[in-house]
C-alpha positions in Angstrom: -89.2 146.6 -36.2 -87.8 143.5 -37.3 -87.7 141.6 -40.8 -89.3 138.1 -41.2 -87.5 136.2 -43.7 -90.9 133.4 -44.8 -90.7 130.9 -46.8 -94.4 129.9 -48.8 -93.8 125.9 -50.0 -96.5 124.7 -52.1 -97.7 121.9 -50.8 -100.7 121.1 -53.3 -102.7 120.4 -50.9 -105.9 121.9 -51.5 -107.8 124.5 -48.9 -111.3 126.0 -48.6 -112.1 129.5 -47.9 -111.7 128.7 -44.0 -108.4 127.1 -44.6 -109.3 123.5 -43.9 -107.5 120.8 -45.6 -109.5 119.4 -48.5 -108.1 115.8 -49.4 -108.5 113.8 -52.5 -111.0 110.9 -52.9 -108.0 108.8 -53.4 -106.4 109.9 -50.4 -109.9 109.5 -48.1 -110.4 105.8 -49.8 -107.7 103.7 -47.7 -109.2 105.4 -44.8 -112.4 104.0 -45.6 -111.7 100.7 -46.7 -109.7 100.6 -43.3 -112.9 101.4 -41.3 -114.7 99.0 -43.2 -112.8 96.2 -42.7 -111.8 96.9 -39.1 -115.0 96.2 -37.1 -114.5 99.9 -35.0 -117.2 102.5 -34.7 -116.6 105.4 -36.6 -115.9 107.4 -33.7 -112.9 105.1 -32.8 -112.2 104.5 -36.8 -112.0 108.8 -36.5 -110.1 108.8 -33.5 -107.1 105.9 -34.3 -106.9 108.2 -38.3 -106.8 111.4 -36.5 -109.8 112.7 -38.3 -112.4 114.4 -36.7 -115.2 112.7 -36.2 -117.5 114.5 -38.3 -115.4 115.3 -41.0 -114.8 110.9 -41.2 -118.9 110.7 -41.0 -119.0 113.0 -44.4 -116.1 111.5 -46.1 -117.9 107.8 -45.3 -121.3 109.4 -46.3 -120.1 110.6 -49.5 -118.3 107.1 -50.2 -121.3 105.2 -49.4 -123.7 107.7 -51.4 -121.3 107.2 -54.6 -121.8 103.1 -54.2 -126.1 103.7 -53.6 -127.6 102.7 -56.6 -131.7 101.8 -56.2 -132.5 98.6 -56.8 -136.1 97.2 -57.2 -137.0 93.7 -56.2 -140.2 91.8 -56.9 -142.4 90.9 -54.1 -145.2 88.3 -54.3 -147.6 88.6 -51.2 -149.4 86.0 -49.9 -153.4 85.9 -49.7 -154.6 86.7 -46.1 -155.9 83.9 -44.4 -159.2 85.9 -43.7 -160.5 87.7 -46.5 -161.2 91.8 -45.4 -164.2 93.0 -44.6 -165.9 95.5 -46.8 -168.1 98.4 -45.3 -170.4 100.6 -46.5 -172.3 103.4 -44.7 -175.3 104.2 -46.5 -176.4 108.0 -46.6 -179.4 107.1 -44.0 -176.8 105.6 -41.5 -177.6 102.1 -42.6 -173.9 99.8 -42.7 -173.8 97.1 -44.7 -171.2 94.5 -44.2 -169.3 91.7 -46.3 -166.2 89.8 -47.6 -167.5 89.6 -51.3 -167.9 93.1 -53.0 -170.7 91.7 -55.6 -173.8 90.9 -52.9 -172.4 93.6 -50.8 -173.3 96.2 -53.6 -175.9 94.4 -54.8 -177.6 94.9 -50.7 -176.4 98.4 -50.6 -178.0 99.3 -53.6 -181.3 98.0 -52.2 -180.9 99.3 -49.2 -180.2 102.9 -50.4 -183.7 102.8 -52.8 -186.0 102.0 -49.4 
């Protein structure tokens, strides 16, 4: 059997326990920023890097996930142009119907003594 001379250089590249290449949010941002300002899908922003696809859809996840912050805005609504109808369905099947909740009570309540 032979001898292998090997040589081990440090690269400082970082690995995971499969081996895979981890790389540096400053080394994932200029691929990013390229995406963004290139007009490509992802797919072909993945392909012209030589990332896979996948691992360019987490890196742009996590990039646009650190930028997310919720926002709240205030929303006036405009009155409907027909006011709602109101329904109530009295215990002995009777329905009483209206726009305005005060005579519609006011009926139900009746109705619901006879």
């Amino acid at each position: 059997m032979e001898a292998i001379t090997a040589e081990l250089i440090d690269t400082g590249t970082m690995r995971d326990a499969r081996g895979r290449r981890l790389e540096e949010r400053r080394e994932r941002e200029p691929v990013i920023a390229a995406y963004e300002g290139s007009g490509l899908t992802q797919r072909k922003s993945a392909e012209r890097e030589g990332i896979k696809f996948y691992t360019f859809v987490t890196w742009f996840r996590r990039h646009r996930d650190r930028g997310a912050t919720q926002t709240f805005t205030k929303v006036k609504l405009a009155k409907p142009a027909v006011n709602p109808m109101l329904e109530v369905v009295l215990p002995n099947g009777l329905v009483v119907r209206g726009v305005e909740a005060g005579p519609v009570a006011a009926l139900a309540r009746r109705l619901s003594v006879c």
